[in-house]
FIFIPA-656321 format. One record per residue (C-alpha): residue in three letters; x, y, z. Coordinates in pm, whole numbers. Each point is the difference from the previous one (the first is absolute). Layout:
! FIFIPA-656321
<site><fido>ala</fido><xx>X</xx><yy>Y</yy><zz>Z</zz></site>
...
This chain:
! FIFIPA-656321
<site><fido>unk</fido><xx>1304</xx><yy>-1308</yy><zz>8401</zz></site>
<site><fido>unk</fido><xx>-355</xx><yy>26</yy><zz>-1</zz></site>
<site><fido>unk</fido><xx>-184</xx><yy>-145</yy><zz>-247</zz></site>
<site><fido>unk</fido><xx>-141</xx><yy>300</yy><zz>-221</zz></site>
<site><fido>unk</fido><xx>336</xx><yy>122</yy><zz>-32</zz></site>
<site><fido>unk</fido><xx>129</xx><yy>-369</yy><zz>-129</zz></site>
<site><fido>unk</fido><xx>-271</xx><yy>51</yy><zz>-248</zz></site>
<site><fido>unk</fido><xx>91</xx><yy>260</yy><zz>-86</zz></site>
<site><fido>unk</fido><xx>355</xx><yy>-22</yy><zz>-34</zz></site>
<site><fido>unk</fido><xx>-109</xx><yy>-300</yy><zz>-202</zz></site>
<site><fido>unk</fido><xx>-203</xx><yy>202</yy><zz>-213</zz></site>
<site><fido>unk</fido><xx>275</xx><yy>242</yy><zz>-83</zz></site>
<site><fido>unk</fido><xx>228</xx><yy>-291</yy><zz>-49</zz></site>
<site><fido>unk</fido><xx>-217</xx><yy>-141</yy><zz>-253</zz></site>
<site><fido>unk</fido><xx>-112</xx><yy>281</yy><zz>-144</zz></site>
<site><fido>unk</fido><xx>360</xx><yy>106</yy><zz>-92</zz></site>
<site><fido>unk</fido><xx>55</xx><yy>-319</yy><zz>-162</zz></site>
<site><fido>unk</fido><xx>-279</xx><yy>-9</yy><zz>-245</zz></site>
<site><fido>unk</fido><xx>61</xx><yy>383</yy><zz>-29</zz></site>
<site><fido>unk</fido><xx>385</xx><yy>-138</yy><zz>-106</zz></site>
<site><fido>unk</fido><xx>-168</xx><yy>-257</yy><zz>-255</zz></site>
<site><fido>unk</fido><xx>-266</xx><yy>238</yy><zz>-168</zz></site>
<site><fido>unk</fido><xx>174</xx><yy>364</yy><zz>-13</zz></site>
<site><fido>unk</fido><xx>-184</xx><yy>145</yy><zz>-269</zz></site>
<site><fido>unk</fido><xx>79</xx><yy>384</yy><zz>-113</zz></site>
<site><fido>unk</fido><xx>-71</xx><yy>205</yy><zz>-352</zz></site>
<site><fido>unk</fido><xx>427</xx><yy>-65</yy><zz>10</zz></site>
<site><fido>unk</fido><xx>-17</xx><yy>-404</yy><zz>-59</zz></site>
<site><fido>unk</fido><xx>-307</xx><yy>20</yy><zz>-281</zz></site>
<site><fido>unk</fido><xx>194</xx><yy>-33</yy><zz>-284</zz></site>
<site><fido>unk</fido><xx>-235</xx><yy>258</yy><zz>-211</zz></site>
<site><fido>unk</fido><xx>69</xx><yy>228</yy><zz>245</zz></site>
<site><fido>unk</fido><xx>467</xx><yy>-17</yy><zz>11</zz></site>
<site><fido>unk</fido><xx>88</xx><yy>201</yy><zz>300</zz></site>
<site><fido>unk</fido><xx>153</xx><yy>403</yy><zz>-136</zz></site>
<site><fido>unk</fido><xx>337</xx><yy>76</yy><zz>209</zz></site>
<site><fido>unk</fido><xx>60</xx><yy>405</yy><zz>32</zz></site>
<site><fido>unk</fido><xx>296</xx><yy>-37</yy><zz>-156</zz></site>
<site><fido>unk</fido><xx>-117</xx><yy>-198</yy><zz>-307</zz></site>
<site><fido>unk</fido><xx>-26</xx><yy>294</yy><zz>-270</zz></site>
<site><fido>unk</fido><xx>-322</xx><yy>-66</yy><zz>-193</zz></site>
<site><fido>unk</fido><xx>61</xx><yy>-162</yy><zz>-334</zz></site>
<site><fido>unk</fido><xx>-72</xx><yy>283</yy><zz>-320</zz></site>
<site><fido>unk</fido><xx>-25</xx><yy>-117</yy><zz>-394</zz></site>
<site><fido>unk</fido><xx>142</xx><yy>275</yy><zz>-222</zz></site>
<site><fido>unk</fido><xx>-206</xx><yy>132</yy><zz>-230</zz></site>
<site><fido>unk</fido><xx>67</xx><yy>-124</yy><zz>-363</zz></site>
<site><fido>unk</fido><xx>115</xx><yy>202</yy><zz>-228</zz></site>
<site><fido>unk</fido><xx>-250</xx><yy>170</yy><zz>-240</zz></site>
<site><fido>unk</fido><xx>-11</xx><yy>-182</yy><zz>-314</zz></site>
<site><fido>unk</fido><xx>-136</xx><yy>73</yy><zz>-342</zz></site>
<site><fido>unk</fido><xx>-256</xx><yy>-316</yy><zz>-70</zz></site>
<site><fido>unk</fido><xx>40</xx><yy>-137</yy><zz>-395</zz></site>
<site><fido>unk</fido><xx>-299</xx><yy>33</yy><zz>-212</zz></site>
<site><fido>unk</fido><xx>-240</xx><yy>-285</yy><zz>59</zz></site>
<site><fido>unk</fido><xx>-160</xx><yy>-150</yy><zz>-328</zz></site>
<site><fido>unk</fido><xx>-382</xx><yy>-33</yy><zz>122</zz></site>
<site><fido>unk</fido><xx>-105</xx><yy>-332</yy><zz>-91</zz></site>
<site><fido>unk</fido><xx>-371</xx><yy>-70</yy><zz>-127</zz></site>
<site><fido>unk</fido><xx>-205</xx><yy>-117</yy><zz>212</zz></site>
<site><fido>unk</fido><xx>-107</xx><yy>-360</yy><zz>-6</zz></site>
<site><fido>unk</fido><xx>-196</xx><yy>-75</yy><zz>-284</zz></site>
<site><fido>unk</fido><xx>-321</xx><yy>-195</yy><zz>-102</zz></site>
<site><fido>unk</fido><xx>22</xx><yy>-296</yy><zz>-222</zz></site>
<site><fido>unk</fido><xx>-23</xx><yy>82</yy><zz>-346</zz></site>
<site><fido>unk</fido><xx>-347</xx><yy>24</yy><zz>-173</zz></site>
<site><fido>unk</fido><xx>-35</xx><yy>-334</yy><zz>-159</zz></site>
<site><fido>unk</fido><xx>-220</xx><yy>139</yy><zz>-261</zz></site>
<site><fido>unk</fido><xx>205</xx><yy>80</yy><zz>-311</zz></site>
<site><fido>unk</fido><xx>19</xx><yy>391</yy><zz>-22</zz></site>
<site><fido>unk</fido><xx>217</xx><yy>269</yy><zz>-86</zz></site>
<site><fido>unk</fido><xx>86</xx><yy>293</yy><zz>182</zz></site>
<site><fido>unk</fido><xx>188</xx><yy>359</yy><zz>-78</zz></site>
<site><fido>unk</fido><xx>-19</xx><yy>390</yy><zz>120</zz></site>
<site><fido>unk</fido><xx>-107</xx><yy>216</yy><zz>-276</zz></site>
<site><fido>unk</fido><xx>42</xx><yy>410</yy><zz>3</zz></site>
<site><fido>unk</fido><xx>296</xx><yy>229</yy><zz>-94</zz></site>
<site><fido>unk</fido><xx>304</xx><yy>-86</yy><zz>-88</zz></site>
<site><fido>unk</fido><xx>146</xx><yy>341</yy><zz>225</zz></site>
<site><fido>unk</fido><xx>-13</xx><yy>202</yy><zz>195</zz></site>
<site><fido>unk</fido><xx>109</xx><yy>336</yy><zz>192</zz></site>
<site><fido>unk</fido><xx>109</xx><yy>19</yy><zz>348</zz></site>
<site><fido>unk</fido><xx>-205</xx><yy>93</yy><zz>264</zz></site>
<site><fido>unk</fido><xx>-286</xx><yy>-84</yy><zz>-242</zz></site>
<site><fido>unk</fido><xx>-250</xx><yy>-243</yy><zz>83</zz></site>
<site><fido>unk</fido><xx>-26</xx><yy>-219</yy><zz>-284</zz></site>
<site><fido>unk</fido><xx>-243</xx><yy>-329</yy><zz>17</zz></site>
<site><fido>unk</fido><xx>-1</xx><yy>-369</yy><zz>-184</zz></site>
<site><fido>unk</fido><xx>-302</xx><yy>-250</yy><zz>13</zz></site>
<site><fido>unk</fido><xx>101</xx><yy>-367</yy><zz>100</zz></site>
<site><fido>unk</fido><xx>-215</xx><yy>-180</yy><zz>-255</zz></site>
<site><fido>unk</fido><xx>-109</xx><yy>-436</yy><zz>3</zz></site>
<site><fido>unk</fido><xx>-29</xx><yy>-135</yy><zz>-327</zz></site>
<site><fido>unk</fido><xx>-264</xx><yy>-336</yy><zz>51</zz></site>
<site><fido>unk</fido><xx>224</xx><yy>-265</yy><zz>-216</zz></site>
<site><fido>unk</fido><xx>-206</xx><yy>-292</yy><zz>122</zz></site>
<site><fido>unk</fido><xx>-363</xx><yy>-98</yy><zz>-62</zz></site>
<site><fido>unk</fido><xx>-137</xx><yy>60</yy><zz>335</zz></site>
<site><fido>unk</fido><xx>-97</xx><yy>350</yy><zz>194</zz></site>
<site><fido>unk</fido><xx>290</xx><yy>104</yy><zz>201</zz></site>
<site><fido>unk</fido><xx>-166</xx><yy>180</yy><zz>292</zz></site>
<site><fido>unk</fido><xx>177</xx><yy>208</yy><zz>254</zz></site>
<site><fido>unk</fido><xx>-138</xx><yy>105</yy><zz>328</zz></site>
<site><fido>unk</fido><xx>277</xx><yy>222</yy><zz>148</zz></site>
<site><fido>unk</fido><xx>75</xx><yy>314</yy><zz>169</zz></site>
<site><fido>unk</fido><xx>121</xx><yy>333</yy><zz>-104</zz></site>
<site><fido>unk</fido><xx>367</xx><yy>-2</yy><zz>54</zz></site>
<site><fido>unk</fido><xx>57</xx><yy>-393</yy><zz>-152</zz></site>
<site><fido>unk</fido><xx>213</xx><yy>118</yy><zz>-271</zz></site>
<site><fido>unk</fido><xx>327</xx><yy>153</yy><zz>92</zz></site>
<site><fido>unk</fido><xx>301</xx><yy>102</yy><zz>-176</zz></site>
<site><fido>unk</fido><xx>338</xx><yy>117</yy><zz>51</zz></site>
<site><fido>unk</fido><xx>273</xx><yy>162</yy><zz>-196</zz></site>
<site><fido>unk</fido><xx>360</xx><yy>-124</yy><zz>-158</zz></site>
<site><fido>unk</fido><xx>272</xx><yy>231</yy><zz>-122</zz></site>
<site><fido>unk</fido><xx>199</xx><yy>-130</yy><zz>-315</zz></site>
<site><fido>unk</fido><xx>218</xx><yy>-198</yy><zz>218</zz></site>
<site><fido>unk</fido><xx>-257</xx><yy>-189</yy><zz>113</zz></site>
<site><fido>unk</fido><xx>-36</xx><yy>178</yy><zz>374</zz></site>
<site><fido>unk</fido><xx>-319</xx><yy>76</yy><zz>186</zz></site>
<site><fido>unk</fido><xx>-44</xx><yy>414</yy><zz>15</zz></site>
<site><fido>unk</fido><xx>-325</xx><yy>-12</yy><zz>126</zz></site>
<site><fido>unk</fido><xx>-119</xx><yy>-290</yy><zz>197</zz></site>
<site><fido>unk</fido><xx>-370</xx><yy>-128</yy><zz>12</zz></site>
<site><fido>unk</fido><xx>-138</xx><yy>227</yy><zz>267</zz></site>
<site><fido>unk</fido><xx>-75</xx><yy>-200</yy><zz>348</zz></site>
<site><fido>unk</fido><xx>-185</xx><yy>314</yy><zz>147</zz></site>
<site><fido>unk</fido><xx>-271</xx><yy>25</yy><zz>-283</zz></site>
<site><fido>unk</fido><xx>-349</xx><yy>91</yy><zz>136</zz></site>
<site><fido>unk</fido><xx>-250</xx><yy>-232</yy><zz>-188</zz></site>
<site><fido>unk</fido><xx>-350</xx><yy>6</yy><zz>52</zz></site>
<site><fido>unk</fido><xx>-232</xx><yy>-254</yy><zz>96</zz></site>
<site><fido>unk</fido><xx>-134</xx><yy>-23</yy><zz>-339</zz></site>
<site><fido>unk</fido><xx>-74</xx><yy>-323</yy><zz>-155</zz></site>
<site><fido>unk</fido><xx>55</xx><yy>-18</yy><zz>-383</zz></site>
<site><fido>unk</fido><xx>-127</xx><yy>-231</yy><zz>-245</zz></site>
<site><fido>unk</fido><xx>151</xx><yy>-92</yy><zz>-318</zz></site>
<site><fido>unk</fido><xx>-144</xx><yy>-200</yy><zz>-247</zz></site>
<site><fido>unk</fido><xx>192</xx><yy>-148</yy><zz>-283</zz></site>
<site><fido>unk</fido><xx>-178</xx><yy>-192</yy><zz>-275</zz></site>
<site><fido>unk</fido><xx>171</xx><yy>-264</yy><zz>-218</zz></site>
<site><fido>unk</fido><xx>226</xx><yy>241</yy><zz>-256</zz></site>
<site><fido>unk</fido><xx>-58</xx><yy>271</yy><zz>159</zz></site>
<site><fido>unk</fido><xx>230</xx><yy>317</yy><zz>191</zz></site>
<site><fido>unk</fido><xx>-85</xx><yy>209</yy><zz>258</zz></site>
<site><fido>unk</fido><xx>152</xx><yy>296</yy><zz>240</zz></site>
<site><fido>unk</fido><xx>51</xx><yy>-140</yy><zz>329</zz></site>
<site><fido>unk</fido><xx>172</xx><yy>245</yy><zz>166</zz></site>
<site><fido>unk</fido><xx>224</xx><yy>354</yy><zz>-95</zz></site>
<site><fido>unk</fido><xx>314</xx><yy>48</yy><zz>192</zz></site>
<site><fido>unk</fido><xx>139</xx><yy>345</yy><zz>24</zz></site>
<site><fido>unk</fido><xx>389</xx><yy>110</yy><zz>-88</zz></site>
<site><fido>unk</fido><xx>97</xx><yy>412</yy><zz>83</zz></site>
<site><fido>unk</fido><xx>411</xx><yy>-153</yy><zz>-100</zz></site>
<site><fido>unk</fido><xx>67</xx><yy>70</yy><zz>343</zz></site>
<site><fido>unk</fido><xx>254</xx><yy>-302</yy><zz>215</zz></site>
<site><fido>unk</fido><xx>-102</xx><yy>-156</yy><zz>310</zz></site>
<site><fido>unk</fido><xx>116</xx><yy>299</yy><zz>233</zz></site>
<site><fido>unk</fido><xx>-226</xx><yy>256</yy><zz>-174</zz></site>
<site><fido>unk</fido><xx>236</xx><yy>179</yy><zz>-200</zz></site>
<site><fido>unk</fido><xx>7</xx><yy>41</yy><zz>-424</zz></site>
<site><fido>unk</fido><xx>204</xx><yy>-245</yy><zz>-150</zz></site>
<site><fido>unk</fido><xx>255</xx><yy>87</yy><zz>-279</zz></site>
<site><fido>unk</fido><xx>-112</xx><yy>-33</yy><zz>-388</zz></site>
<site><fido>unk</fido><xx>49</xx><yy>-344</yy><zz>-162</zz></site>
<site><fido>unk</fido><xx>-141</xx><yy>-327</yy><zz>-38</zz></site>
<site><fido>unk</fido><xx>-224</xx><yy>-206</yy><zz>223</zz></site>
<site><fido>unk</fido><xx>-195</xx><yy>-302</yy><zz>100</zz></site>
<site><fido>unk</fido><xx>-317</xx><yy>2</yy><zz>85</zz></site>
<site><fido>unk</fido><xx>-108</xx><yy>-401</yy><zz>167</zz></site>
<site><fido>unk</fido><xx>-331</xx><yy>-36</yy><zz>95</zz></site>
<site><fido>unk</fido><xx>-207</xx><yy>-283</yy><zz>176</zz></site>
<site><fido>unk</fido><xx>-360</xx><yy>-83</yy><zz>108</zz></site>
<site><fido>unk</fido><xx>16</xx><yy>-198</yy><zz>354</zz></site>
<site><fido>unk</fido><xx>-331</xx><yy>-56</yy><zz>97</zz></site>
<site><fido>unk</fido><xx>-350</xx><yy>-202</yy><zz>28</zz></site>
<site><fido>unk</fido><xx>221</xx><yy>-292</yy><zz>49</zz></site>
<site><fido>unk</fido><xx>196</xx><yy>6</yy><zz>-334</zz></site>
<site><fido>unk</fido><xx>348</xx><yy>210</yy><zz>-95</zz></site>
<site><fido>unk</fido><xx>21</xx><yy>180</yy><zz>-358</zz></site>
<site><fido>unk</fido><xx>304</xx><yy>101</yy><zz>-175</zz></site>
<site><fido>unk</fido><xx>20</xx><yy>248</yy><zz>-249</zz></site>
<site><fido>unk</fido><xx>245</xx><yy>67</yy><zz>-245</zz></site>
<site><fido>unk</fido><xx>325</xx><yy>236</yy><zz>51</zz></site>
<site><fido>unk</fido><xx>-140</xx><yy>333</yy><zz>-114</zz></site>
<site><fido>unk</fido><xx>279</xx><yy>246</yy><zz>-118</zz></site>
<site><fido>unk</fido><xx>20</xx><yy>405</yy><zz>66</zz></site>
<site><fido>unk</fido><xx>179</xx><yy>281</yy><zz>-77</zz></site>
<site><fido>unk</fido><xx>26</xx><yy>229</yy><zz>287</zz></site>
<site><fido>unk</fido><xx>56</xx><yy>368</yy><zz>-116</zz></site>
<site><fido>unk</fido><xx>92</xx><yy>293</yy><zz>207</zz></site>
């Protein structure tokens, strides 16, 4: 034997040993599980369609209270008609000897509506359009001001005119670093 083929037969010989050691393939990387032909692949049934239960929006997280002593309540009508839109004025009462002054946006007072048992019809709107407009409200010691109206057409959350009867009207200002609650405010909702 000469000796480029020993060296060769050497070479093969040791190649196919580390070959033996190191036999990588996409078939051994455990990300990668080798697919037989006659493994079926694996299918989830669809779920069944199911009608979700009405969801209670929650407010959002509020503000800390104002620490100045104040009072707050909607004023306006005490009904309305469906399909009509009917408006109330949150209003601050100053209680406390200092200014309370407010630098907040358009949309910082929202609202939503109860039923007589004590359900949410019509949800605080998350898809409002506010401006960028920055308001300013001033409130001198014994003093009330509007802050903000909120407006009511006694339609629910889904758009459509609720039945005649009693409701809830709860209101609150969230905004320039302070939450504001205002008193239940009762309606009549005629149709």
């Amino acid at each position: 034997m000469t000796p480029r083929i020993r060296t060769a037969l050497l070479s093969i010989a040791l190649l196919g040993t580390l070959s033996a050691q190191a036999q990588v393939s996409i078939f051994t990387i455990p990300a990668l599980p080798p697919r037989s032909a006659a493994t079926p692949p694996v299918t989830t049934p669809a779920p069944a369609p199911t009608t979700p239960a009405p969801v209670t929006p929650a407010r959002p997280a509020l503000n800390p209270a104002l620490a100045t002593p104040h009072n707050a309540n909607l004023s306006g009508p005490g009904s309305l008609s469906g399909g009509q839109d009917t408006t109330w004025t949150f209003n601050l009462t100053n209680l406390g000897e200092a200014v309370i002054d407010l630098q907040h946006g358009a949309c910082d007072v929202r609202f939503e509506v109860l039923n007589a048992a004590g359900q949410v019809v019509r949800a605080n709107p998350t898809n409002t359009v506010c401006t960028m407009q920055l308001v300013m409200t001033n409130v001198a010691p014994g003093e009330t001001m509007d802050v903000q109206s909120v407006r009511w057409n006694g339609r629910g959350s889904d758009g459509r005119t609720l039945p005649a009867g009693e409701y809830t009207i709860r209101a609150y200002f969230n905004g320039a670093g302070v939450s504001i609650v205002a008193g239940d405010y009762p309606v009549t909702l005629e149709n």
